[in-house]
C-alpha positions, 0 to 999 in steps of 0.5 A: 485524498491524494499524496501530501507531498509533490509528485511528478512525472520524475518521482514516478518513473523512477519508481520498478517494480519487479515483473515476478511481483507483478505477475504474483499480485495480479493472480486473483484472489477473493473478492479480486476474482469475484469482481474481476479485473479488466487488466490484472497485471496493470492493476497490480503494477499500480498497487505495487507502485503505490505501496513502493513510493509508500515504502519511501516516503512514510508520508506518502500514505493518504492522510499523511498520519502514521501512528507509530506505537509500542506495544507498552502503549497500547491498552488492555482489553476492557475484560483484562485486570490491569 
């Protein structure tokens, strides 16, 4: 899977992250650490880069289908009257 529209070598230069939020991410935690990171602050460039062009493009997600629901449109749960 990959982005459903085009991108090219454009689109992703104009994509900055902020260097605080790069250092903050690439801290890590959890099963981050227990796995470890060869590069930690590339890793987190990345993520932050991808989540930015998703932030732009809501149709960048992989699969390109994000559901879009009110709460008045979910269902109960089964043990709930109603």
């Amino acid at each position: 899977m990959g982005y459903a529209t085009a991108m090219n070598d454009k689109d992703m230069s104009e994509v900055h992250v902020d260097e605080e939020r790069v250092a903050t991410r690439a801290e890590l935690i959890g099963e981050e650490h227990d796995a470890g990171s060869d590069d930690p602050h590339a890793q987190a460039r990345a993520i932050l880069e991808d989540s930015e062009m998703r932030t732009r493009d809501r149709d960048a997600a992989p699969g390109s289908f994000v559901e879009h629901r009110r709460s008045e449109d979910t269902v109960p749960p089964a043990d709930t009257p109603g």
